[in-house]
Every structure is written in structure tokens, then in C-alpha cells.
C-alpha positions as CSV (number, residue, x, y, z in Angstrom):
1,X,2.7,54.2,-4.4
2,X,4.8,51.3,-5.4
3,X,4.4,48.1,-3.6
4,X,8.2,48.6,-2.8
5,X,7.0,51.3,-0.8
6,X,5.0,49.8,1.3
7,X,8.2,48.9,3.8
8,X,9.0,52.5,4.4
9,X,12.9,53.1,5.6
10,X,14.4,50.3,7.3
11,X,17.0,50.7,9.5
12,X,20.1,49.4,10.2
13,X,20.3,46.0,11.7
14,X,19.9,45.3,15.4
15,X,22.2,42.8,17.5
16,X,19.6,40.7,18.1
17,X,18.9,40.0,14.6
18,X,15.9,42.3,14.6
19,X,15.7,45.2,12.6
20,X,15.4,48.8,14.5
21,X,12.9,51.0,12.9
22,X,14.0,55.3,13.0
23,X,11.8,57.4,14.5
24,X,11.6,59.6,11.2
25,X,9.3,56.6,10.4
26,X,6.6,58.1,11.7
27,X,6.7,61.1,10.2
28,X,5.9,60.0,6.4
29,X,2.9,61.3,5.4
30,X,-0.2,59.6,7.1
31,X,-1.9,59.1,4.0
32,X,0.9,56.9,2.7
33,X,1.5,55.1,5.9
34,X,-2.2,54.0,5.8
35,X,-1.6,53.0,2.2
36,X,1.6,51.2,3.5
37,X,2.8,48.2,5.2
38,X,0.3,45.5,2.6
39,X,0.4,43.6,-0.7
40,X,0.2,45.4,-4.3
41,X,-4.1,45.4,-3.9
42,X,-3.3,48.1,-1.4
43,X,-1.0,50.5,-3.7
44,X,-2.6,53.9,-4.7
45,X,-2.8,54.4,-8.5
46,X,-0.4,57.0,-9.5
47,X,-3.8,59.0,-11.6
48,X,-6.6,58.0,-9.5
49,X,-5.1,57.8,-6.0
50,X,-7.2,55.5,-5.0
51,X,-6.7,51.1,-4.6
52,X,-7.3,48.4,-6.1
53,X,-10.8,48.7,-4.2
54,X,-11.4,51.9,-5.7
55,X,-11.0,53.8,-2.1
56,X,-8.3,56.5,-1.5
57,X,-6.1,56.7,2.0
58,X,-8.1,59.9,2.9
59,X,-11.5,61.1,3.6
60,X,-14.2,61.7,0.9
61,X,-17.0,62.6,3.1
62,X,-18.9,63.3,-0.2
63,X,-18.4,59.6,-1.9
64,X,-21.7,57.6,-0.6
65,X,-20.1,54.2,0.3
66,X,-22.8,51.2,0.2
67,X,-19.5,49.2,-0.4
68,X,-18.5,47.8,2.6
69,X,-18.6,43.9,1.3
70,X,-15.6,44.4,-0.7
71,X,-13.7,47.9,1.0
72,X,-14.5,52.0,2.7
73,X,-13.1,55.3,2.3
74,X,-11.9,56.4,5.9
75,X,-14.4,58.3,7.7
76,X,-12.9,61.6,9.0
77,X,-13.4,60.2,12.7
78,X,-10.9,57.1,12.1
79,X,-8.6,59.2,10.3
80,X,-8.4,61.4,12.9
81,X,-7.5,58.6,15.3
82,X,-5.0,57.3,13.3
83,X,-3.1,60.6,13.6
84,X,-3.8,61.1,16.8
85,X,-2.4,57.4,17.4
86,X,0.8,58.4,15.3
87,X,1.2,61.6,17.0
88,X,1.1,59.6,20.4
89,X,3.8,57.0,19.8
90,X,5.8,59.6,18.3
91,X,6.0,61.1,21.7
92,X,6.3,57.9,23.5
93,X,9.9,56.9,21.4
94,X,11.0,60.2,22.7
95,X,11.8,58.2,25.9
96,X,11.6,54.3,24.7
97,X,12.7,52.4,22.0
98,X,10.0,52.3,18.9
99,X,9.7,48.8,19.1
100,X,9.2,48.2,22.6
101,X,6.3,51.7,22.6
102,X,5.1,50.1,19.8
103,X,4.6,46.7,21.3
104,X,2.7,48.1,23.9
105,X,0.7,50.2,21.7
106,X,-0.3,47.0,19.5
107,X,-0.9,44.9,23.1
108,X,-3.2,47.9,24.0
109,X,-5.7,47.4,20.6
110,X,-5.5,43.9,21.4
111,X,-7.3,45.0,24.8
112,X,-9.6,47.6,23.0
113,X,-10.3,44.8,20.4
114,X,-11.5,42.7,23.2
115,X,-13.7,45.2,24.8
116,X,-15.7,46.1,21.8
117,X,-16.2,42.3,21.3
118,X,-16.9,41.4,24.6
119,X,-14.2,38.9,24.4
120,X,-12.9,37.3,27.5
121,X,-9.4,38.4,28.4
122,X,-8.1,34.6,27.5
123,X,-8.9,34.9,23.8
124,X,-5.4,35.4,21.8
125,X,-5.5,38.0,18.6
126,X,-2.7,37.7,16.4
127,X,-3.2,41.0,13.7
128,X,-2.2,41.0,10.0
129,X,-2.1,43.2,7.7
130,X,-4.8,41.6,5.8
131,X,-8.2,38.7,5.9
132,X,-5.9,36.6,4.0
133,X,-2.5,37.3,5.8
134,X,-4.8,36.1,8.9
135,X,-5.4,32.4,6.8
136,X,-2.3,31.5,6.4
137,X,-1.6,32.7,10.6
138,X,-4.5,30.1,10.6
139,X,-2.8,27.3,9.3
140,X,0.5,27.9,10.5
141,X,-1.6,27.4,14.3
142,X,-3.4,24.7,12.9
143,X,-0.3,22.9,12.0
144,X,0.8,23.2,15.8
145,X,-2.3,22.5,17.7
146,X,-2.8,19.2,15.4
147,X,0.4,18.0,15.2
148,X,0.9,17.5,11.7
149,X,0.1,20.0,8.5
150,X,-3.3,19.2,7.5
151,X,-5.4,19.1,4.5
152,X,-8.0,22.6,4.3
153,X,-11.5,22.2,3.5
154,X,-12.9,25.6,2.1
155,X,-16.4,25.9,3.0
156,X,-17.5,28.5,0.1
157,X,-14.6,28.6,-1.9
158,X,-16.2,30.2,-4.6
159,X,-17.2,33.1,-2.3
160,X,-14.3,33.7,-0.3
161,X,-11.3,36.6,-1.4
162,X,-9.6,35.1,-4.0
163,X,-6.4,34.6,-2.1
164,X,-8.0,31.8,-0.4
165,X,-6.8,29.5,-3.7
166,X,-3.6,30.2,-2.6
167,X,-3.4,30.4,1.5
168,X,-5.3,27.5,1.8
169,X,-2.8,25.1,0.4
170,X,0.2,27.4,2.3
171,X,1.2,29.1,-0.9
172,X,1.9,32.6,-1.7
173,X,-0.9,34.9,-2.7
174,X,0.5,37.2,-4.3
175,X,3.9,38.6,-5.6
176,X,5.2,40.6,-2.5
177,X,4.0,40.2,1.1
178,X,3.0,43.1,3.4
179,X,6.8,43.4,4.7
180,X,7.9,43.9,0.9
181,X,9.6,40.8,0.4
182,X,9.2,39.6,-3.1
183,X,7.9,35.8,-3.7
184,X,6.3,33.9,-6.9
185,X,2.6,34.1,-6.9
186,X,1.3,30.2,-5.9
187,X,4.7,29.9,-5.2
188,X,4.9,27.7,-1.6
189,X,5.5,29.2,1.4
190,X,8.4,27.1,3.5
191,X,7.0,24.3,5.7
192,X,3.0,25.2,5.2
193,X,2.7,24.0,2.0
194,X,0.1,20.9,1.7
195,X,-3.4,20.3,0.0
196,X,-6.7,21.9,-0.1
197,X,-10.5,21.0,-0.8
198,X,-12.9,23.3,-1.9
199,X,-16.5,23.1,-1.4
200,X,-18.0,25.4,-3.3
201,X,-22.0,26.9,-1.9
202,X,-23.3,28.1,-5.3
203,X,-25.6,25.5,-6.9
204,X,-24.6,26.2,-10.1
205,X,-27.8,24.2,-12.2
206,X,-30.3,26.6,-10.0
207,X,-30.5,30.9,-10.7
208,X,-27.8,31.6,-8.8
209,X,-28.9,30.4,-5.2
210,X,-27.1,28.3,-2.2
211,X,-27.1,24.1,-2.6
212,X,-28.8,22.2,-0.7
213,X,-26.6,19.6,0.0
214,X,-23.8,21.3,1.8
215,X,-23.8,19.8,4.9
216,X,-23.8,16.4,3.4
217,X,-20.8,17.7,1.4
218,X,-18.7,19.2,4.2
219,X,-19.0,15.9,5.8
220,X,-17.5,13.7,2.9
221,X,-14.8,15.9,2.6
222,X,-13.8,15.1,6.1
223,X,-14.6,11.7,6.3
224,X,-12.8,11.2,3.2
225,X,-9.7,13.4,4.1
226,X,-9.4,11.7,8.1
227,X,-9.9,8.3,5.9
228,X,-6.6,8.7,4.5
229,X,-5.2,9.1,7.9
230,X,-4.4,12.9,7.5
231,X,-5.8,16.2,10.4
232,X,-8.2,18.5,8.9
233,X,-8.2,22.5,9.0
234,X,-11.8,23.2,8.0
235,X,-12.5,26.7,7.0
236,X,-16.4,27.4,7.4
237,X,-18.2,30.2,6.7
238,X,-19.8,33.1,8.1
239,X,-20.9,34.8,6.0
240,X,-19.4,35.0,2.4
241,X,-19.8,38.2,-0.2
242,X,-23.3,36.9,-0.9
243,X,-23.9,36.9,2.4
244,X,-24.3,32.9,2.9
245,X,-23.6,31.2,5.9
246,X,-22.4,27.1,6.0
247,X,-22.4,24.7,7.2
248,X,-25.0,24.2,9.8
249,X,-24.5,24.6,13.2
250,X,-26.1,20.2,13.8
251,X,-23.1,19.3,10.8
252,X,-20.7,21.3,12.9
253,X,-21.8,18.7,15.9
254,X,-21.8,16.1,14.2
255,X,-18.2,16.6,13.2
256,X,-17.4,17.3,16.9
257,X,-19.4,14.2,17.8
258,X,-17.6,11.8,15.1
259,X,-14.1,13.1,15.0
260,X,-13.0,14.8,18.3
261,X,-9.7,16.6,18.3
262,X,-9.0,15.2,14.8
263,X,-10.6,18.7,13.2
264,X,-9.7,22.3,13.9
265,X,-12.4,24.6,12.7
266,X,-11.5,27.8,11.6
267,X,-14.6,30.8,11.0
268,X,-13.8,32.9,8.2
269,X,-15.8,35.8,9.8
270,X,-13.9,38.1,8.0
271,X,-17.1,40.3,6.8
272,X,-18.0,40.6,10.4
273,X,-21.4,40.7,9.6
274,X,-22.0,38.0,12.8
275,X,-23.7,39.0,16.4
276,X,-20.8,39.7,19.4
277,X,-23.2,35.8,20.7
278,X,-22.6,34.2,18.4
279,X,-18.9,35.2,18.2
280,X,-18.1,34.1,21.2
281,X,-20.0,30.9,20.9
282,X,-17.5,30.1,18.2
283,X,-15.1,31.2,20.5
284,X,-15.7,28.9,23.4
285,X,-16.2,25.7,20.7
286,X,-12.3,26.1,20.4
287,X,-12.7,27.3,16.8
288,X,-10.3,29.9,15.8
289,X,-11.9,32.8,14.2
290,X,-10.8,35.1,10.9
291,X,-12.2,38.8,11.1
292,X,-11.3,42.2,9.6
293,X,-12.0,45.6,10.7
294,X,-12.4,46.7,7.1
295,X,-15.5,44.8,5.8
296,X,-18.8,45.8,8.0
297,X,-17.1,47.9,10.2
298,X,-15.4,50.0,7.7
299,X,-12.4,50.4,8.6
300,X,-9.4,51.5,5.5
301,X,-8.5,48.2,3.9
302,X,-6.7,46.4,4.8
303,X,-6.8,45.3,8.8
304,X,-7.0,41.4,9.4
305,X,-6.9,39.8,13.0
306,X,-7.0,35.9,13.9
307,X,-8.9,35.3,16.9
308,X,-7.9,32.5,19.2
309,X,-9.4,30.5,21.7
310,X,-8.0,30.1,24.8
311,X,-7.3,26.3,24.9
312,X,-5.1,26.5,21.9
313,X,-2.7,28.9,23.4
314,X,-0.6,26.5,25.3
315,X,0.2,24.3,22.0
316,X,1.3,27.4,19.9
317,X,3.4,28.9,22.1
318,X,4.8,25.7,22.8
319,X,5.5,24.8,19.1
320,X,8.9,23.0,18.5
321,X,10.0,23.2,14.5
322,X,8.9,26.7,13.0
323,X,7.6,26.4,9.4
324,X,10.5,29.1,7.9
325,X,7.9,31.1,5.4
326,X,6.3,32.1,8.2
327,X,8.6,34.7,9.1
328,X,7.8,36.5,5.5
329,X,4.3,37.2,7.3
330,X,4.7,38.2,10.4
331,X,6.3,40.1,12.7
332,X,7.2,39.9,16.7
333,X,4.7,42.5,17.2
334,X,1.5,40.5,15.2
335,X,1.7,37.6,18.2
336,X,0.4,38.3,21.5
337,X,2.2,39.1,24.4
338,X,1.7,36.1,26.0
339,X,3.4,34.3,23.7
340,X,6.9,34.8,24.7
341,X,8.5,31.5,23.4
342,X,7.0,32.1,19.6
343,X,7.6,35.7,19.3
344,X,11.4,35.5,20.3
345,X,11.8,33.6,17.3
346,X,10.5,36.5,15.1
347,X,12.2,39.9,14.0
348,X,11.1,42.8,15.4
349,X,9.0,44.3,12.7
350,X,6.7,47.0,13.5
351,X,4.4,47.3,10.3
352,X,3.4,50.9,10.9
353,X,0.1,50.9,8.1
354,X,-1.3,47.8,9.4
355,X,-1.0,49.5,13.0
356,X,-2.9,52.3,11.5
357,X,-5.7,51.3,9.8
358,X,-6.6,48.8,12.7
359,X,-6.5,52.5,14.9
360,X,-8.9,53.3,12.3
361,X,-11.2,50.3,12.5
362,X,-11.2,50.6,16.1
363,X,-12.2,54.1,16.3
364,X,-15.7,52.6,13.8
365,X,-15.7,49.1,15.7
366,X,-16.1,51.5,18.9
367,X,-18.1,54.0,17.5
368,X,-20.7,51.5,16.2
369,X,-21.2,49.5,19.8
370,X,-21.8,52.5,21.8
371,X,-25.0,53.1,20.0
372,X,-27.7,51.3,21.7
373,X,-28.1,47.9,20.5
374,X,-31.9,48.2,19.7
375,X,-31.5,51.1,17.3
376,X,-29.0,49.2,15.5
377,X,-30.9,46.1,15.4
378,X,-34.2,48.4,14.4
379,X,-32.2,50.5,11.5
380,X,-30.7,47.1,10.0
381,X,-34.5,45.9,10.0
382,X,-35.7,48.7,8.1
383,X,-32.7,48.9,5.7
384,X,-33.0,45.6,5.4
385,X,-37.1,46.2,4.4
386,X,-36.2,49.0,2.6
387,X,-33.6,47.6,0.2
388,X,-35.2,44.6,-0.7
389,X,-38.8,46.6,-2.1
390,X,-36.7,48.5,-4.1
391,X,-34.5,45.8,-5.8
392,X,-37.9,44.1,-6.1
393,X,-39.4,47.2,-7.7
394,X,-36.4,47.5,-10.1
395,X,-36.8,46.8,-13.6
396,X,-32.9,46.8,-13.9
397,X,-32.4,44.3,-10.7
398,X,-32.8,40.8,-10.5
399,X,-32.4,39.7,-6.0
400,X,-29.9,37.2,-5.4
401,X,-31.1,35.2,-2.5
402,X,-28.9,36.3,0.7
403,X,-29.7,32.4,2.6
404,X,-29.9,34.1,6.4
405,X,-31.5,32.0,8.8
406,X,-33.7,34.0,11.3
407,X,-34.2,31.7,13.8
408,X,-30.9,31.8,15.3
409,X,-31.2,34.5,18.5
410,X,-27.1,34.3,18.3
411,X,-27.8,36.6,15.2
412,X,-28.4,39.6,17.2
413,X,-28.9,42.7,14.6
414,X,-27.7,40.0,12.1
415,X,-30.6,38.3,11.7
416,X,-31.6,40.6,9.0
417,X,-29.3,41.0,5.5
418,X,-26.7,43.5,5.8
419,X,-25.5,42.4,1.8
420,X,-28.3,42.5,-0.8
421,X,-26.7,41.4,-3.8
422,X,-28.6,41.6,-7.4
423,X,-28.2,40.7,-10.8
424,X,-28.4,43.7,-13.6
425,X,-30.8,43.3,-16.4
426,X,-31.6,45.1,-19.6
427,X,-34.9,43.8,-21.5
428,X,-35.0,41.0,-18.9
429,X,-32.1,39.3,-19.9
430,X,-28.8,40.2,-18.2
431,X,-25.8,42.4,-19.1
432,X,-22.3,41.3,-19.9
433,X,-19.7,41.1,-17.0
434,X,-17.9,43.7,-18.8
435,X,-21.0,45.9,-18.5
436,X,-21.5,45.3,-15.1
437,X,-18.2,46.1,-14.6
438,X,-18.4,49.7,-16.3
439,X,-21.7,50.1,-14.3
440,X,-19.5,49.9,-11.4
441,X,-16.9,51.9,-12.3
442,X,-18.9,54.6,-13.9
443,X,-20.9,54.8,-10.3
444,X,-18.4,56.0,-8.5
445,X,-18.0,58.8,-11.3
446,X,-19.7,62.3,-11.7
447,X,-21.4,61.2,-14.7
448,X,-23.8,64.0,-15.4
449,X,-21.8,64.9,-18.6
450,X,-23.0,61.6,-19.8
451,X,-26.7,61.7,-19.0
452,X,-28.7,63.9,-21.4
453,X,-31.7,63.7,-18.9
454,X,-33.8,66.0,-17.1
455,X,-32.3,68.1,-14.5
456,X,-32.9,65.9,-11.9
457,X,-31.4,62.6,-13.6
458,X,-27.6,64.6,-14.3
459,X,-28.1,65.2,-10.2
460,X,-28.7,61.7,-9.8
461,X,-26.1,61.0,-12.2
462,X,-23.5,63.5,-10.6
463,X,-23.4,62.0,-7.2
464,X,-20.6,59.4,-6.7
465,X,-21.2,56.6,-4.6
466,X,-19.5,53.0,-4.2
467,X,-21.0,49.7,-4.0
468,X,-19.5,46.2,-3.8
469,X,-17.3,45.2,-6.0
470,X,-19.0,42.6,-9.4
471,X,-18.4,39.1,-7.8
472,X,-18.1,37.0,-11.3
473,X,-20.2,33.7,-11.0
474,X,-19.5,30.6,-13.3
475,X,-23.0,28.2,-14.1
476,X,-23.2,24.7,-15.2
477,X,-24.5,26.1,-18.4
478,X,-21.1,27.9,-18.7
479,X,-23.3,31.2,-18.8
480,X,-21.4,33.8,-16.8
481,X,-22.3,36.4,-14.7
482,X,-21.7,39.4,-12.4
483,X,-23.4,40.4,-8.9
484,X,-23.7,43.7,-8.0
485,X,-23.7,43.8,-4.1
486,X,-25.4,46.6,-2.1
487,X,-24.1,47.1,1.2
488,X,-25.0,48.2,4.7
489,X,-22.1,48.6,7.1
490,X,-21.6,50.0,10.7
491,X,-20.7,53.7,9.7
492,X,-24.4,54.2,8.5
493,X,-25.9,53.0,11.7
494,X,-23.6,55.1,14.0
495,X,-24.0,58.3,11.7
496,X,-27.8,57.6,11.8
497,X,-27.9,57.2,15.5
498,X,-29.6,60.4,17.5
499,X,-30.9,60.3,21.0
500,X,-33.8,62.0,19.6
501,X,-35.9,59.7,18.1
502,X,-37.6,62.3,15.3
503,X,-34.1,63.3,14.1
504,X,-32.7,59.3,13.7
505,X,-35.8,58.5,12.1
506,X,-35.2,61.4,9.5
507,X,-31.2,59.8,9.3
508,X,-32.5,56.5,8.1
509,X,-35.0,57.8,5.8
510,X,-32.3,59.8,4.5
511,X,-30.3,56.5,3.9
512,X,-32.7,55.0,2.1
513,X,-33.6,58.0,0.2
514,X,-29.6,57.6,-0.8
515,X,-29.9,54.2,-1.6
516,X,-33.1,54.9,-3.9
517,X,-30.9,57.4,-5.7
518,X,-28.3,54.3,-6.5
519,X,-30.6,52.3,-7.9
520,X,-32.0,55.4,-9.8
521,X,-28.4,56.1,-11.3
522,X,-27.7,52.3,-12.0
523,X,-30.9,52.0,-14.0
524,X,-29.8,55.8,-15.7
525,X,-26.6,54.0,-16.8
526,X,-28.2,51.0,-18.3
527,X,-30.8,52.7,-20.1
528,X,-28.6,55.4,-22.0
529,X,-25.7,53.4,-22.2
530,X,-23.4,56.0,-20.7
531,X,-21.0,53.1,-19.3
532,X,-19.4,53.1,-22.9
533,X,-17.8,56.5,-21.6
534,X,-16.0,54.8,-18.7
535,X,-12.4,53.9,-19.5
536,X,-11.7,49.8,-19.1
537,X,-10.6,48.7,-16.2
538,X,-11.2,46.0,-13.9
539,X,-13.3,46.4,-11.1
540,X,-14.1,42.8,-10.1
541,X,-13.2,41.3,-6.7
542,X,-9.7,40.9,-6.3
């Protein structure tokens, strides 16, 4: 599907200045409506049918997906929702206008949203079509609640999406937004554009593990930038595609303590890989939160949401001036409700894919909170066990440290590793990027052609299965190299889960005995070299 695509049939204008969307809409195919309505990373390949993330808009019950740092395949359950979702506002604009069922449609997730999250009615979400559609909602609030466009400090800029470069100095990300309007790549966006720091967390003279120092760093940054008499948008992190959380939670008082109402703090929690406690204590801080129902929860990619506290409601909707490239990424639908002054600024824009997938997420954000929360705490433990042995038993797999702190009870489930990312090795030393990227590629292939093995390795070998995307890592020696991330995400917990407790004992075995077979096939790849049969193609985070 072309990126053109992704705006569907537009209508004819509406008196207002809006645009009316037909009701034949809703009747394209639901597989390219969930492929719809984002940037180019979210366009099918013509051959493959599947994204830039390697994941098609339907279900492939038979692809094992230990992928979920970087994007799922849509479980049957959530695709099933979405249709029944479409099938449901298709009867509603039988008798309303489609923007006004759809409104309410996209008011009722908002409620959903909250209820899975325990969220307090007063806490604003603002959806997107993407993480990174949500940073640049970020600092288009930031700008209103501190009065002035400030400066963004990027707390693990080197392991955040790669659109962060761009959103975090308010410029264009890519070459088309999610409504199909074309723009230059860095390009600025109207009134957001301003000046970024990065912090990166990777201490690059150590083996690939977190720096010490990064509270220490995260404060000069903002002591420098307030300094020079300009606000601060700091964008900390929990938890990035290693799984590394920054800063701490004494530097984050500190800053509170030293600077008040000088710094709005922004989570990228866009992972979700963070307890519903700890959530909300970010919440009631005033700190604005970034999350996506397509990272741990598993929802199709791409669903983005900014979460916003309730004392900053009152300034947004209030806002005077309008920062014009705004309107390129959003539409009246994405703001809240309560928000009547902002959103009767904005076209009325239903973006029918983004509406979709975040029906899908919710149907897995759902899904994984009704099962009891000590089984899903206990499953993440032994994964969690489980997973690390066998990296550490791996001849082929060199650990990456994943920096959790287990002392915090906010954690919930999360104060185990739910990304175990590893390093691949051949003699001890470690393969190229390019081979870690074929070892990617070539695992979510049937590659028992390739393998010239006993019986049970061209099983092993057959069985396609998805793991995160290589995240390419630069050292102070200049020597680079590749991660390989291993995933847990909700959809394993909530397909594990069995009131009997024999039977979701067997279901987590049978997840690890899953996992064991990745590691096997990984190691089967690097031993016979079979990765020279998969066609180039980049498979690193994009």
C-alpha cells in the first residue's frame, strides 16, 4: 500500500472548513484500514505484505512473536474487535453524521483507556497515530503550559525511536504525516520548531552497559539550558529498547526542588513496560506521559496516546496563538472532549486506522488486566528466570545488562525484565551488523531448506518467529554493533493464563520451551551460515 493511501477517500469539503468523510469509508477492506491512516513505516510491501516492522495487517497465529520492543502481528481477538468496532459505527452513521458517531466512539476508548489504567477521570488523552506523532502533541502542550517554546532534553536519545532526532526539535519526521500530507524530512514544522539536547544512557568506553553519571548529566543540561533564560521540556525515560530506565526518581526531585514550574517533564513510556503505580504517580507529579498500545501490549503498530495530567488542562485549552504545523498532525477527533476551545480550531478529520488499531490494543490492554495480577507478576518472574539461564547458557549470546531497579514496589510485575537484549557471537567475537541483521530476517523465515541438519534442527529451523528488531550501537572505540532483543509482552501472559493452575503452569513451560527453540534456531543460523540465503534488506530499528 502506498503511503498515499494511507488517507483513504476524502470527501468533499464541509462549510465549516472541515472535511466530511463518506460512509463508503468504512467499507475498505479492514486489513488496509489498519495499515492506513500513518507515515510510510506503516505501508505494506507490495511482495511481503508485511511493514516496515516485518508484521502484516492480519493474523498469523503461527508466527511466534517475542518481538514486542520494536512491533506484533494482530492476534485474532483484536482483530476481531476491530471489525466488530467498524461494523458498529457503520451502523451508527446510519442515523448520525460519521464525524459526530465517530467522536463519540473515540471519547468512548478514551474512557476504556482510563479503566484499564486505572486512571482518574481528570487525566486528558490526546491519541495519535503513532509514539512519535504523540512527541511532537508533547511539545506543542509544552509550549502552552510554559509559555514560551522550550529547549527538549532527551533522556536516552540514543535509545529512543529514531524520530525523536526530529520531533524533539519540532521538525518533521518523516516525508508524509499520518493524514497524507507531504513535508521534507527534518523539515520544521510551523511554530514548534526550536532546539534539542540529547543525553545519551549508553556508556560507550564500558561493554555496552548504562553510565553512571546520568543524573549528574540530566541536571547540567537543565541548569545550563534555564541559565540562558529559556523553559525546559525534559523527555525522561521509562524504559528505552534496552529496557533502561533514567533518571532517578531523587534527580527528578531535585529538579522539582530547584526549578519549580520552570520544567515540564514529559515520560516517554511509550514501551509500556511500567506498573499502572507507578503510572499514575507520574501522573499526579504533573508530568505528561507518552505510551503506545503497540509495544508491550501488542497492539498492530501503530497506536500512540499522550497522557495528560489534570492541572495542565486549563492552560491548553486556553492557549491563545496556535503553532500552524500543528494542524498537519492532528485532527478534531485526537483532542479530548473537554477541550472545546482547541479542537474548534481543528478540521474534523477522523483517521479511521489509527481508530482501529487503538480498538485493537484495547481489546490486548483489556485482555491482559483481567488476568489476576499475581499470575502475571509470577509468569514475568519465571520468564524473566527462564530467559536469562538460557542467554547465559548460549554460546552464540552475549547479555546486555537490562539496568532495572527492584526496589521500587511502584514496579508492580515490572520489577522483573520484560526485554532481554543480547549480543550475537561466533568464536567469541561478535558478528557484523549486517549478519545480525540477516539473523533477523532469516528468523522470521521457514528456513529448513537451508539447514542440512538432523530432522529435528530443519523443525527448529522451519518455525518462524519474530524478535526485536537489531538496535545498532556506536562505541568510543568506533567498533559497531547490533542487539538482538528478546521480548516478553502482554499477549503471552493472557494466552498463558488458566484458572487451573496445572494447565497455566504447562502454558508457561510451553513459552519457554518456545523461547529455547529461538535461541536454538539463532545459534543453527550462525553455525551453518544459512543467513547468506536471506535476501538484503534492512531490518534495523526504524
Amino acid at each position: 500500500m502506498s503511503a498515499g493511501a494511507s488517507r483513504l477517500s476524502a470527501a468533499e469539503p464541509a462549510s465549516d472548513g472541515g472535511s466530511r468523510y463518506r460512509l463508503r469509508d468504512l467499507f475498505t477492506p479492514l486489513d488496509t484500514l489498519l495499515a492506513s491512516g500513518g507515515d510510510p513505516r506503516l505501508a505494506l510491501d507490495p511482495n511481503d505484505r508485511v511493514n516496515a516492522y516485518g508484521c502484516a495487517a492480519s493474523p498469523e497465529p503461527e508466527l511466534w512473536n517475542f518481538a514486542s520492543s520494536t512491533a506484533s502481528t494482530i492476534s485474532q481477538t483484536a482483530y476481531d474487535r476491530a471489525a466488530l468496532a467498524r461494523e458498529e459505527l457503520m451502523h451508527k452513521c446510519l442515523f448520525e453524521e460519521v464525524e459526530i458517531a465517530f467522536d463519540a466512539r473515540c471519547e468512548g476508548m478514551r474512557e476504556e483507556l482510563r479503566g484499564h489504567l486505572q486512571l482518574s477521570s481528570r487525566v486528558e488523552i490526546v491519541f495519535s497515530p503513532s509514539g512519535t506523532d504523540s512527541q511532537l502533541h508533547a511539545l506543542f502542550v509544552a509550549r502552552a503550559v510554559l509559555g514560551a517554546l522550550p529547549v527538549t532534553i532527551v533522556v536516552g536519545a540514543d535509545q529512543t525511536g529514531s524520530g525523536t532526532l526530529h520531533t524533539a526539535r519540532g521538525h518533521h519526521f518523516s516525508t508524509m504525516t499520518a493524514g497524507g500530507i507531504a513535508v521534507r524530512k527534518d523539515g520544521a514544522v510551523t511554530g514548534l520548531a526550536g532546539d534539542s539536547i540529547a543525553v545519551p544512557l549508553i556508556d560507550t568506553a564500558a561493554c555496552i552497559a548504562m553510565r553512571r553519571d546520568a543524573d549528574a548529566a540530566v541536571l547540567r543540561a537543565v541548569e545550563t539550558s534555564l541559565a540562558q533564560g529559556r523553559r525546559v521540556l525534559l523527555q525522561i525515560m521509562d524504559s528505552s529498547k534496552l529496557g533502561w530506565r533514567a533518571p532517578s526518581e531523587a534527580c527528578l526531585d531535585e529538579i522539582a526542588r530547584r526549578w519549580p514550574r520552570k520544567v515540564q517533564v514529559v515520560v516517554d513510556a511509550c514501551q509500556a513496560r511500567l506498573g499502572r503505580r507507578r503510572l499514575r504517580a507520574y501522573l499526579d507529579r504533573g508530568y505528561m506521559v507518552l505510551i503506545t498500545g503497540s509495544k508491550f501490549f501488542g497492539g498492530p503498530a501503530f497506536s500512540g496516546a499522550l497522557l495528560v495530567p489534570k492541572g495542565l488542562s486549563r492552560s491548553i485549552d486556553r492557549i491563545g496563538g496556535i503553532a500552524p504545523g500543528i494542524f498537519d498532525y492532528a485532527g478534531r477527533c485526537d483532542w479530548p472532549m473537554a477541550w472545546t476551545a482547541l479542537r474548534s480550531r481543528f478540521e474534523r478529520r477522523p483517521n479511521f486506522g489509527q481508530w482501529l488499531r487503538w480498538e485493537a490494543a484495547l481489546a490486548e490492554i483489556g485482555g491482559y488486566y483481567a488476568v489476576p495480577g499475581a499470575f502475571r507478576a509470577k509468569m514475568l518472574a519465571e520468564l524473566a528466570a527462564g530467559i536469562d539461564s538460557m542467554i547465559a547458557l548460549s554460546p552464540s549470546l552475549r547479555p546486555v545488562p537490562t539496568a532495572i531497579d527492584k526496589s521500587g514496589a511502584d514496579d508492580e510485575e515490572f520489577a522483573q525484565a520484560t526485554i532481554f537484549p543480547f549480543t550475537l557471537l561466533r568464536g567469541g567475537k561478535p558478528v557484523s551488523i549486517a549478519e545480525t541483521g540477516a539473523v533477523h530476517r532469516a528468523l522470521a523465515r521457514d528456513m529448513a531448506e537451508e539447514i542440512s541438519g538432523s530432522a529435528v534442527d530443519r523443525h527448529v529451523a522451519a518455525q518462524r518467529c519474530l524478535v526485536g528488531q537489531p538496535v545498532r550501537l556506536e562505541r568510543q572505540d568506533d567498533a559497531l554493533q547490533a542487539v538482538l532483543r528478546l521480548c516478553v509482552g502482554a499477549r503471552l501472559v493472557t494466552e498463558a493464563w488458566s484458572p487451573d493452575k496445572v494447565q497455566a503452569q504447562r502454558n508457561v513451560q510451553r513459552v519457554l520451551d518456545r523461547i529455547a527453540d529461538v535461541l536454538v534456531k539463532i545459534e543453527l543460523l550462525l553455525d551453518r551460515s544459512a543467513v547468506a540465503a536471506v535476501p538484503a534488506k534492512s531490518a534495523f530499528e526504524v
